[in-house]
VOPAGU-2260 file (C-alpha; in pm, 1 decimal, decimal comma):
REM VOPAGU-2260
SITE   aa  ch    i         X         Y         Z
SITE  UNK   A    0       0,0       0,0       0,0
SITE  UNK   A    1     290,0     239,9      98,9
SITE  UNK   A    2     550,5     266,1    -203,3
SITE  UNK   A    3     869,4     497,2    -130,9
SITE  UNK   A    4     909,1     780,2    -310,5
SITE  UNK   A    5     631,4     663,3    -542,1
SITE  UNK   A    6     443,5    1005,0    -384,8
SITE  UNK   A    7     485,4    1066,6    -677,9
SITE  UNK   A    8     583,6    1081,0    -460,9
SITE  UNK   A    9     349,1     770,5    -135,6
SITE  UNK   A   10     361,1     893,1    -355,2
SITE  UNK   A   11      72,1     729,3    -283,7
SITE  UNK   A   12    -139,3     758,6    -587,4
SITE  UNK   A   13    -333,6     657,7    -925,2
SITE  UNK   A   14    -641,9     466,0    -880,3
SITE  UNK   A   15    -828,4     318,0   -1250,2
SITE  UNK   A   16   -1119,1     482,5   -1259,4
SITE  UNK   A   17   -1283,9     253,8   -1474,0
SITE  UNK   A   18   -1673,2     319,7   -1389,8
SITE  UNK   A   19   -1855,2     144,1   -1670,2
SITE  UNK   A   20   -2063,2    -201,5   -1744,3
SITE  UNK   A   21   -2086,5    -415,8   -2011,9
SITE  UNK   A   22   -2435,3    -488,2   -2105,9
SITE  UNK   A   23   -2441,4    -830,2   -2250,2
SITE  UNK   A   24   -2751,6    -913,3   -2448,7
SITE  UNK   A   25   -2806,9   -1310,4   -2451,9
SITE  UNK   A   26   -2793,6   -1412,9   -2813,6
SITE  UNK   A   27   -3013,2   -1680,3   -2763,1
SITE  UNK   A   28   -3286,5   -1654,1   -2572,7
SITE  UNK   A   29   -3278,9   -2015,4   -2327,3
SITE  UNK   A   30   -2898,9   -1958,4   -2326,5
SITE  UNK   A   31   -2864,2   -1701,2   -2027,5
SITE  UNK   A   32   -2547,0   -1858,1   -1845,5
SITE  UNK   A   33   -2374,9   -1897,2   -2244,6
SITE  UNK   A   34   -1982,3   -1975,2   -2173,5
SITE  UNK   A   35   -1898,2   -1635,4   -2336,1
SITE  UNK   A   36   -2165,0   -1412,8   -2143,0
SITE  UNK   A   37   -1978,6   -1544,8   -1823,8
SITE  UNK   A   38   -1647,2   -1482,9   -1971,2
SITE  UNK   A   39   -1728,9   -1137,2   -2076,5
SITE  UNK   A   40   -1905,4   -1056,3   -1713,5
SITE  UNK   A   41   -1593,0   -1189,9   -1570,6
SITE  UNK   A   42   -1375,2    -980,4   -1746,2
SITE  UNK   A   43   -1518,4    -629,8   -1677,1
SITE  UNK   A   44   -1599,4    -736,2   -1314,5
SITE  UNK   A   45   -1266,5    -862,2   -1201,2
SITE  UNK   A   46   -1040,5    -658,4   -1390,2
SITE  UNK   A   47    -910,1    -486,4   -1050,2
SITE  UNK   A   48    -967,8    -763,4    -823,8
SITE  UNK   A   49    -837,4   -1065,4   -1011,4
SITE  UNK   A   50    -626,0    -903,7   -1305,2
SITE  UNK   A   51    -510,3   -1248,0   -1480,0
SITE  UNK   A   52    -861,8   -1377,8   -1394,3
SITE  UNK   A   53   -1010,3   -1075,4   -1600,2
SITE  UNK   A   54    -776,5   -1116,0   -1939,3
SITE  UNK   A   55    -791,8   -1482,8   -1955,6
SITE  UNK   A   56   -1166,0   -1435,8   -1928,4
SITE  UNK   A   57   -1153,3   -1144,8   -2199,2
SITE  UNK   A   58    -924,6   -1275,6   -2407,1
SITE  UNK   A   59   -1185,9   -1603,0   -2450,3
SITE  UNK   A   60   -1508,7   -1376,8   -2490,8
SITE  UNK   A   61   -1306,7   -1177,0   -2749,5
SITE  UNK   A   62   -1224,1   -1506,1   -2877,0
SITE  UNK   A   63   -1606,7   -1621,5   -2911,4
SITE  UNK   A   64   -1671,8   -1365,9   -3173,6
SITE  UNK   A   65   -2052,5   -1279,9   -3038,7
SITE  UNK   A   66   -2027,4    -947,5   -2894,4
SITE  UNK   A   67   -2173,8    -666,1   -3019,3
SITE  UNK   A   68   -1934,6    -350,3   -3092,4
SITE  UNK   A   69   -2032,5    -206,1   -2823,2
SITE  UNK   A   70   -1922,2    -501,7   -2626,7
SITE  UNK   A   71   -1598,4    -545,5   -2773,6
SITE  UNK   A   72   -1492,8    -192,3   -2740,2
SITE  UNK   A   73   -1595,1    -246,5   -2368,0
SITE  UNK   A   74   -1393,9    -604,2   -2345,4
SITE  UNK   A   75   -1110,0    -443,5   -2507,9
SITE  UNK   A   76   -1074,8    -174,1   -2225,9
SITE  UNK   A   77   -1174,9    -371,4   -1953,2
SITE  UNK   A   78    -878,2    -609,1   -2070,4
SITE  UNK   A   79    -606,0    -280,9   -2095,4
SITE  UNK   A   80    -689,2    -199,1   -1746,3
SITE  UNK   A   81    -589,6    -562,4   -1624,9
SITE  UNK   A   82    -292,4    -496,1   -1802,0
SITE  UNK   A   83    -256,7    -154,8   -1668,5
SITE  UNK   A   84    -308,9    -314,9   -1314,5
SITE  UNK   A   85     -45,1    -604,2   -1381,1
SITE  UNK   A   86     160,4    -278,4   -1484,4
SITE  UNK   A   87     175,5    -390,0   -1836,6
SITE  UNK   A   88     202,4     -60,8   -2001,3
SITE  UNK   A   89     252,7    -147,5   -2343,3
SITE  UNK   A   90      -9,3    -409,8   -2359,9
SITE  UNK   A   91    -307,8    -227,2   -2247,8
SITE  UNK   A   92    -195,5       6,4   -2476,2
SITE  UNK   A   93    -244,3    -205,3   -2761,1
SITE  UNK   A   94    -592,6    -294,4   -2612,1
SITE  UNK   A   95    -713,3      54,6   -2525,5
SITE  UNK   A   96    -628,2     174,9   -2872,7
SITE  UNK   A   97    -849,9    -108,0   -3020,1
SITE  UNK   A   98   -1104,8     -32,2   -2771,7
SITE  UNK   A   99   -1093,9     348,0   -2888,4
SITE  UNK   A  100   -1082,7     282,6   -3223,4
SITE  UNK   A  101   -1425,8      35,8   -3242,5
SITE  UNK   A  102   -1611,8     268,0   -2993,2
SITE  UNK   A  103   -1455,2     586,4   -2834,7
SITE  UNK   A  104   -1539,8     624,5   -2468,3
SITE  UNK   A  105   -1443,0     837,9   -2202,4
SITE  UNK   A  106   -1341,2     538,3   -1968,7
SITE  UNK   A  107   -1075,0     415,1   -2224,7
SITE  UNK   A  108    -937,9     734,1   -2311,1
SITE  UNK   A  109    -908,8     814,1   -1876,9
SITE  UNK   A  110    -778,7     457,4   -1866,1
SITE  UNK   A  111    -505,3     508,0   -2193,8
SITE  UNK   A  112    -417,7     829,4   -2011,4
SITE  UNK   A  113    -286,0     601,4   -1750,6
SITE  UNK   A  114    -130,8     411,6   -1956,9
SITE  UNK   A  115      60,8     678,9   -2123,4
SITE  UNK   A  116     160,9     832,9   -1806,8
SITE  UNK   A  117     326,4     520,0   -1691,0
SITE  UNK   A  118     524,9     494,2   -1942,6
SITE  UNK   A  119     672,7     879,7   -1912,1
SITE  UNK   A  120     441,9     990,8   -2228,5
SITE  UNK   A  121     265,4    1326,0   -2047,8
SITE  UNK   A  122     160,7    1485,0   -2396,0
SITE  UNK   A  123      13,5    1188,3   -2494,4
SITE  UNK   A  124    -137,5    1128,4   -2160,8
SITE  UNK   A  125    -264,2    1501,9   -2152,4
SITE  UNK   A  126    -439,2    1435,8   -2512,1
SITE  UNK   A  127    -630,0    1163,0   -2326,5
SITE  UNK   A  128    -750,4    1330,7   -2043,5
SITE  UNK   A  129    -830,4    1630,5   -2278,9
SITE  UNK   A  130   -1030,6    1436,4   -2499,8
SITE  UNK   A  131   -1175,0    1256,0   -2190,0
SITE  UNK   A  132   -1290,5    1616,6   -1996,8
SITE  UNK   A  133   -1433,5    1691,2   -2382,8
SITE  UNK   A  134   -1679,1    1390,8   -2390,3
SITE  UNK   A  135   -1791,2    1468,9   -2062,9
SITE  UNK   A  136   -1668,9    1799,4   -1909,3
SITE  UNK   A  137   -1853,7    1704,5   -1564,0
SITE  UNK   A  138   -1641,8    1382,8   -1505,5
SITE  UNK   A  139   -1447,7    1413,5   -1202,2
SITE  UNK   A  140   -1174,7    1177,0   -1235,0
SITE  UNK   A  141   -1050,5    1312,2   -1526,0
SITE  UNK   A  142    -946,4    1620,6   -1401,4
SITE  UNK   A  143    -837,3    1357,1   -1147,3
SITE  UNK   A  144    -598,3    1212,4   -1370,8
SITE  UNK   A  145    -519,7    1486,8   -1580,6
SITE  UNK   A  146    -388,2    1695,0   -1264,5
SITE  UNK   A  147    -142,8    1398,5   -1157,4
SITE  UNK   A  148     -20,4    1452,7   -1469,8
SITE  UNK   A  149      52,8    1828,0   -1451,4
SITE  UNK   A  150     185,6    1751,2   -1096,2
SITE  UNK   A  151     465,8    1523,4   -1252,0
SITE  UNK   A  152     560,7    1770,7   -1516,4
SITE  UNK   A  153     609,0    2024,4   -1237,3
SITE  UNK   A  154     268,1    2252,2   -1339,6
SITE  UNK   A  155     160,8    2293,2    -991,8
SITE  UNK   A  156     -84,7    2587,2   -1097,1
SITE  UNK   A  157    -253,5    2355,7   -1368,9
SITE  UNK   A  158    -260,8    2032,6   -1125,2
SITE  UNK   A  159    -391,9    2206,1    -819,8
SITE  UNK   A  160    -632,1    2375,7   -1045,9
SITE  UNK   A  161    -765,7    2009,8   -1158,5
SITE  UNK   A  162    -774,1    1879,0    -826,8
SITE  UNK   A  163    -984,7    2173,2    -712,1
SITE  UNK   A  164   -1219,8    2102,2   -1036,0
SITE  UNK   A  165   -1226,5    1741,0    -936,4
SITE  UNK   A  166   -1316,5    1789,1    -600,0
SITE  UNK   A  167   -1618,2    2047,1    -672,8
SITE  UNK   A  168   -1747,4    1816,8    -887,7
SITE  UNK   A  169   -1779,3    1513,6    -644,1
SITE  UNK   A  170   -1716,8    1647,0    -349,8
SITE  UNK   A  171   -1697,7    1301,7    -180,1
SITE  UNK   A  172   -1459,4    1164,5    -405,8
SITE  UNK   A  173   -1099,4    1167,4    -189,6
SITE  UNK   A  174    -860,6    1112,2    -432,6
SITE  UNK   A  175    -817,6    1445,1    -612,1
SITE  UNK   A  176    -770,5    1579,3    -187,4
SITE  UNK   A  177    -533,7    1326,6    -134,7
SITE  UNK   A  178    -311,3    1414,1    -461,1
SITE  UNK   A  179    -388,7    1797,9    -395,3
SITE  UNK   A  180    -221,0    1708,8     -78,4
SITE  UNK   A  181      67,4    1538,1    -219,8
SITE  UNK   A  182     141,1    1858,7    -455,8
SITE  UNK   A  183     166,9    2067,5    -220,5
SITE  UNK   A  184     428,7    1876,8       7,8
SITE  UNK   A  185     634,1    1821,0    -326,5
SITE  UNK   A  186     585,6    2199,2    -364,1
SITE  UNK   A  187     723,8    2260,3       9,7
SITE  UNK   A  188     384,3    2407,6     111,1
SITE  UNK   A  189     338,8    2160,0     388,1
SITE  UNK   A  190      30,8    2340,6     594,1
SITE  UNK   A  191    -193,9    2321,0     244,4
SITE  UNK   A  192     -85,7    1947,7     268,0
SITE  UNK   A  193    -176,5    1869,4     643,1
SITE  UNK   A  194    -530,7    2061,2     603,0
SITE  UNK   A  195    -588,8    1868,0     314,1
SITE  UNK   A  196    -498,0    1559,9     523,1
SITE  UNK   A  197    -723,5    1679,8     817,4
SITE  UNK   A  198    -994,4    1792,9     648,2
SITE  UNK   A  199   -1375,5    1665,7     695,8
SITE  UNK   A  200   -1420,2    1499,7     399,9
SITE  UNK   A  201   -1417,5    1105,5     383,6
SITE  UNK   A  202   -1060,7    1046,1     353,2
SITE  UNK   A  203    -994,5     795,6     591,7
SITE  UNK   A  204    -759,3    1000,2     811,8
SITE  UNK   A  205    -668,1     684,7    1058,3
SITE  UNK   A  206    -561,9     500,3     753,0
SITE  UNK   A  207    -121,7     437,0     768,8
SITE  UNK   A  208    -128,8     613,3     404,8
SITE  UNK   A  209    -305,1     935,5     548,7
SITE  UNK   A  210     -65,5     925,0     880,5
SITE  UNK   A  211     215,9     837,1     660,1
SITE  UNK   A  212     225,1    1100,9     410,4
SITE  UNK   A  213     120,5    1400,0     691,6
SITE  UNK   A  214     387,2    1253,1     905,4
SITE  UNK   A  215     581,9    1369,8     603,2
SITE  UNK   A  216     450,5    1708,6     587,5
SITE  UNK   A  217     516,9    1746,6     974,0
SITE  UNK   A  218     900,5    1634,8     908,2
SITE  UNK   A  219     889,4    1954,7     660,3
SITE  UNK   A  220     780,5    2187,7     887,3
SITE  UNK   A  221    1017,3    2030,7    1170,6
SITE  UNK   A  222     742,2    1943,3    1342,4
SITE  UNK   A  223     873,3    1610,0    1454,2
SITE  UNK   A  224     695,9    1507,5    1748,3
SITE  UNK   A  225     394,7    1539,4    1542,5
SITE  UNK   A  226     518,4    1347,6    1279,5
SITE  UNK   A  227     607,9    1082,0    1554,3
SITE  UNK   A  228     289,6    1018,1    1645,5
SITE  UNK   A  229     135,5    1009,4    1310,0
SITE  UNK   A  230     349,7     719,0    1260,2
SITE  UNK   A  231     338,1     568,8    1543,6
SITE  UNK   A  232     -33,3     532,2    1534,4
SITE  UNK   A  233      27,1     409,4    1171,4
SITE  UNK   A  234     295,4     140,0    1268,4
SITE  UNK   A  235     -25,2      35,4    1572,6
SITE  UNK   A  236    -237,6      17,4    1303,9
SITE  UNK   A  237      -6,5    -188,8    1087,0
SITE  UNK   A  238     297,2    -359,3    1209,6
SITE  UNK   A  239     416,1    -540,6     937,7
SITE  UNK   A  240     451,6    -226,6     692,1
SITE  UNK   A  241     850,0    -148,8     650,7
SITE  UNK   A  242     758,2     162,1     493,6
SITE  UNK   A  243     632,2     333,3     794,8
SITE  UNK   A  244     923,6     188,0    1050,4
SITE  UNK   A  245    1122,8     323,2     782,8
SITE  UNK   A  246     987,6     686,9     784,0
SITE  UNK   A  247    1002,1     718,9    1169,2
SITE  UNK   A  248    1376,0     623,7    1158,8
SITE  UNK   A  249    1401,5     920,0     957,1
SITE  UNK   A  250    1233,0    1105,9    1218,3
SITE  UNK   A  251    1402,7     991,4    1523,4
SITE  UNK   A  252    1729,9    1072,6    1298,7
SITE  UNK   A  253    1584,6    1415,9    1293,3
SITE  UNK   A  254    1557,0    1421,8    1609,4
SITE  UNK   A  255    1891,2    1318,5    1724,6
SITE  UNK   A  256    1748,3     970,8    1932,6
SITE  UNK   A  257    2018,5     753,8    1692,8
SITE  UNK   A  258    1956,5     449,2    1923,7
SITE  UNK   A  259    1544,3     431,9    1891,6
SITE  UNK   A  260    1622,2     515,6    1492,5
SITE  UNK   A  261    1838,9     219,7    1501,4
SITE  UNK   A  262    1572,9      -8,7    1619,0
SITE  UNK   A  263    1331,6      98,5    1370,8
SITE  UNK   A  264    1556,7      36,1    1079,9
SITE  UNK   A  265    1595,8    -301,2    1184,6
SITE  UNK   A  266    1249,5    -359,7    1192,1
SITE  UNK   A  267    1222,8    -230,5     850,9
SITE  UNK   A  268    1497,4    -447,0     764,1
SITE  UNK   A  269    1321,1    -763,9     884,5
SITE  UNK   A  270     990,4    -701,7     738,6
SITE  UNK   A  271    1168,3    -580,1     360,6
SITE  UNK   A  272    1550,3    -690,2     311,8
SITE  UNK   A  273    1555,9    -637,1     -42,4
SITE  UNK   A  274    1500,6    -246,3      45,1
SITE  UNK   A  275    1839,9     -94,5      78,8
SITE  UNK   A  276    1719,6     237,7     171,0
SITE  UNK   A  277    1654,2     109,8     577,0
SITE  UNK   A  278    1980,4     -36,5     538,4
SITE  UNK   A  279    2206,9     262,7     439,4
SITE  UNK   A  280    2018,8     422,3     714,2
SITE  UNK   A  281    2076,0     157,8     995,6
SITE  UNK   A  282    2467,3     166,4     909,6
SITE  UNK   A  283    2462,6     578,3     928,6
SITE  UNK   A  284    2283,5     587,6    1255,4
SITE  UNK   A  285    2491,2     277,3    1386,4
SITE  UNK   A  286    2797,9     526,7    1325,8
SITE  UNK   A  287    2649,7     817,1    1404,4
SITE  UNK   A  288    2578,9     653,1    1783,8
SITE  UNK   A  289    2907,9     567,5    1886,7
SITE  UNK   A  290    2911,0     188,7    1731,6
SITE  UNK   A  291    3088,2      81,8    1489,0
SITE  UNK   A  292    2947,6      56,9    1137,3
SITE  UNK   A  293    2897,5    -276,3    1022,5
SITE  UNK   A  294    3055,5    -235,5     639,8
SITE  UNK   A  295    2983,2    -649,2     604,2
SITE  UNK   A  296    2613,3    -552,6     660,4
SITE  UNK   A  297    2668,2    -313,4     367,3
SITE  UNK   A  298    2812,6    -581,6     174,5
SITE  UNK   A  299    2612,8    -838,7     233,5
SITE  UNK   A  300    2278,8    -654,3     146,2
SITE  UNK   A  301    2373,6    -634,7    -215,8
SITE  UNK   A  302    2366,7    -984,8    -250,5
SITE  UNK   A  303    2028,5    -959,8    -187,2
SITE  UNK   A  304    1943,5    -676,7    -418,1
SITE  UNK   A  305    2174,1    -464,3    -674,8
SITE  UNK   A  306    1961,6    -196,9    -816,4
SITE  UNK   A  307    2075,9     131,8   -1059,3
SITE  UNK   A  308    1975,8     324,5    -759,1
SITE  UNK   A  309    2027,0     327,1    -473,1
SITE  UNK   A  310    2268,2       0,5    -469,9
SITE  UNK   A  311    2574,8     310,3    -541,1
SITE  UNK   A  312    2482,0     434,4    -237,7
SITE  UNK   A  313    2537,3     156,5     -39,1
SITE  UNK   A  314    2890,9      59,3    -234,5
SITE  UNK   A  315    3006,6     454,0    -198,1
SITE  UNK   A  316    3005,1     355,6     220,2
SITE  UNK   A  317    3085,8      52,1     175,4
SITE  UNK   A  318    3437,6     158,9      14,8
SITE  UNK   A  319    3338,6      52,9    -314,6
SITE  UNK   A  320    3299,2     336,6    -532,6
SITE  UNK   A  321    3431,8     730,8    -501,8
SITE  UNK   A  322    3152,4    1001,5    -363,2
SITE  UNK   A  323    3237,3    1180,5    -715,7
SITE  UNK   A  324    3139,4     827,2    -860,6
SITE  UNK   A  325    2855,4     806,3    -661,4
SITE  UNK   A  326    2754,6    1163,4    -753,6
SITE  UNK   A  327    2805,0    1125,4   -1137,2
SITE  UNK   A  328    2511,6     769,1   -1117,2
SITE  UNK   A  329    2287,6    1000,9    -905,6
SITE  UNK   A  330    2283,7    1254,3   -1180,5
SITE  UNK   A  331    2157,4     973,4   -1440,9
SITE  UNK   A  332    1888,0     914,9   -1226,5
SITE  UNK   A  333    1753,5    1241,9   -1180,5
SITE  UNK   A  334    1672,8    1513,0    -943,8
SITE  UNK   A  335    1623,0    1371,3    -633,7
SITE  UNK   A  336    1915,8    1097,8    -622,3
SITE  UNK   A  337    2117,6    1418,3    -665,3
SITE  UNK   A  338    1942,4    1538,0    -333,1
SITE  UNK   A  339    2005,2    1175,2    -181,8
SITE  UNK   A  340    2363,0    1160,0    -278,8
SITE  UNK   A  341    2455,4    1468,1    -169,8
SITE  UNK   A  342    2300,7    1378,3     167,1
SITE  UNK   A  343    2478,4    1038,4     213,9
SITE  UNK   A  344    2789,0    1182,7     101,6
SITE  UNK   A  345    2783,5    1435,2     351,1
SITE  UNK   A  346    2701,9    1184,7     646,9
SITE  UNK   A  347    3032,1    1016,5     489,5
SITE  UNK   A  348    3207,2    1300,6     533,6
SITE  UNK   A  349    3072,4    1368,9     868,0
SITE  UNK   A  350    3109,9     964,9    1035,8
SITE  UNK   A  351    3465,8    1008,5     899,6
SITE  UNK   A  352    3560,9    1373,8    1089,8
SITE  UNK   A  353    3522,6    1627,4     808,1
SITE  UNK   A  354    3210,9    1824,4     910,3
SITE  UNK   A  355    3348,4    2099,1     716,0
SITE  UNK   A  356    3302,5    1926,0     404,8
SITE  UNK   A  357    2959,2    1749,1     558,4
SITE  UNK   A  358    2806,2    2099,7     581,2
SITE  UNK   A  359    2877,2    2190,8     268,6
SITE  UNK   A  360    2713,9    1914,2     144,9
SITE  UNK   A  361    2421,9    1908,8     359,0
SITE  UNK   A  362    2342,8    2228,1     189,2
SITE  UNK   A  363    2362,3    2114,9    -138,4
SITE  UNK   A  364    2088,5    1864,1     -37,2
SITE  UNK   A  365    1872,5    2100,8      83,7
SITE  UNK   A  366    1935,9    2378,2    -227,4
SITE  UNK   A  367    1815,9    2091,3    -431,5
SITE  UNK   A  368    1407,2    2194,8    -385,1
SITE  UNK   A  369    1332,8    1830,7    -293,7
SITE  UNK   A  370    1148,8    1965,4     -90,8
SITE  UNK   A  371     940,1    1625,9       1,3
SITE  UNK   A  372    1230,8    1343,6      80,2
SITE  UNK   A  373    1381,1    1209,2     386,4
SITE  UNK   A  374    1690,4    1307,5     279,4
SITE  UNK   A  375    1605,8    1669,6     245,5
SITE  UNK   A  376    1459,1    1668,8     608,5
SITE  UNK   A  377    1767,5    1482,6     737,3
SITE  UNK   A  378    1995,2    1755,2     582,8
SITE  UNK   A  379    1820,9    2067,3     741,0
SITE  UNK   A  380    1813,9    1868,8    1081,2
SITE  UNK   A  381    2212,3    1790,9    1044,7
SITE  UNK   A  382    2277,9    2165,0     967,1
SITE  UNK   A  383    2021,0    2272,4    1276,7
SITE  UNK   A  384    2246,6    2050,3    1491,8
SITE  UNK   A  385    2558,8    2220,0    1339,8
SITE  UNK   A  386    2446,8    2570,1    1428,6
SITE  UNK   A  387    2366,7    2501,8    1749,0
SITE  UNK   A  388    2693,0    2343,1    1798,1
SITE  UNK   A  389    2868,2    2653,3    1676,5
SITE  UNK   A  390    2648,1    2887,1    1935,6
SITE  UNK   A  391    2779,8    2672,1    2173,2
């Protein structure tokens, strides 16, 4: 349910807002329960619950040759957003343009938009959702959709505009709050975020997503004991996510309590040990506590998962590649690995007695405008412990 950085980013958040039904007319008359009436029922109904279900069951009514047109162009999009939910880009793509080209619909084009914006494509996406909002301007998800998109190209203006459309259309629909939300903590505006987070409408603010991502939002405004109890609620509500142990480490780190940030990034460790992120943090707040590092740890956790990002991370501590090496894969990988590297090379500078050079670098984190990442937080907290250092 929680996906790092996916707040895209919780980022987290698109939801297939696929809202129509086939009609199936019986094409003969004492034949109700006909093999391909079931298959075709099966494959609209469980294309979210039971994705394979769905296309083996739409692949075989497609197969039968007795829909209707109408039917097939609804078959045909049911069977892209299986695809899309088995994260098969390119395939429902094939199927949403068939489905589009027997019988354009509003669902398909929303659920190609998807489709499209999975696979990086924004001006295609945007076309979608344009053509979607033409066929029927009062359809709330998507401006939904269409402001994720702006949100990801870095149009806050246009996104928060869509979410605002969104939500005055269906005003109990909580997604387009939720992803207003998550623009504004990518945008740094962190108390729009936590009064979308708080607000009245059904959002399900107990929920470890809702606590998760304001926890987030309360890290930003260095708010920390607030964000501690936002997760800690979450982790009460559920113990098995690594995600959210994860996240309070972060906090505690903020903080300065090393040893209870320790604890929690073993428990993330247990519960997810192909995620290097809790380990890179476990070996900086071992070292950052007194202890000594555990480098093997660092070692070993590759064999369990080597990754373009953040696997250079984990061999710049571990001795294995040069902080300008380290630097030049972050930069391949965008703006905020930049952020990250900067950060981790600065706590490598700091565990090994050059805070000079760790400030530096802390700042470099923070002038990145990642304004939403652990990292980012982490930085400001290591520079707020540095100036108080110096008043001393």
């Amino acid at each position: 349910m929680l996906e790092r950085r996916e707040l895209k980013v919780p980022l987290s958040i698109f939801s297939i807002c696929f809202l129509f039904a086939v009609c199936i007319v019986a094409a003969f008359a004492n034949s109700c329960s006909a093999t391909w009436m079931i298959q075709a029922q099966e494959c609209t109904s469980l294309a979210d619950e039971n994705p394979n279900q769905a296309i083996r069951s739409c692949t075989a009514a497609l197969n039968s040759g007795k829909l209707s047109t109408h039917d097939v162009a609804a078959v045909y999009s049911a069977r892209g957003v299986a695809y899309i939910n088995l994260k098969k880009s390119q395939m429902a793509l094939e199927d949403l343009n068939q489905s589009i080209s027997v019988e354009p619909h509003v669902e398909a084009f929303n659920s190609r938009g998807i489709a499209y914006d999975m696979l990086g494509d924004y001006a295609h996406a945007l076309q979608d959702y344009d053509e979607a909002i033409r066929l029927e301007p009062g359809n709330a998800h998507s401006y939904n959709n269409r402001g994720l998109v702006y949100s990801e190209k870095g149009d806050e203006e246009k996104a928060i505009r869509d979410f605002d459309k969104a939500i005055s259309l269906k005003p109990d629909y909580a997604e387009p709050l939720t992803n207003r939300a998550g623009t504004y903590l990518i945008y740094g505006e962190y108390d729009k975020a936590i009064q979308d987070w708080t607000t009245d409408l059904p959002l399900e603010h107990n929920s470890p997503a809702i606590l998760h991502d304001r926890a987030l939002a309360y890290n930003g405004k260095k708010e920390y004991s607030r964000a501690l109890d936002d997760l800690t609620h979450a982790v009460d509500m559920m113990p098995n996510a690594a995600e959210l142990y994860y996240a309070r480490a972060a906090t505690y780190f903020n903080l300065g309590k090393f040893d209870l940030a320790i604890l929690d990034c073993r428990k993330a460790i247990s519960l997810s040990p192909t995620d290097l992120y809790p380990v890179i943090w476990c070996y900086m707040m071992t070292a950052r506590n007194g202890a000594g590092a555990d480098v093997n740890a660092l070692k070993l956790s590759l064999e369990r998962r080597d990754t373009p990002w953040p696997t250079p991370v984990v061999r710049m501590f571990a001795g294995q590649m040069t902080p300008e090496e380290l630097l030049k894969a972050a930069k391949l990988e965008g703006k905020s690995s930049v952020c990250e590297a900067n950060f981790y090379i600065g706590e490598d500078a700091f565990i090994h007695n050059r805070p000079g050079d760790a400030k530096t670098l802390f700042q470099k984190a923070v002038s990145s405008g990642v304004l939403n990442s652990l990292e980012y937080f982490a930085a400001r907290a290591e520079l707020d412990r540095m100036m108080k250092i110096q008043a001393h």
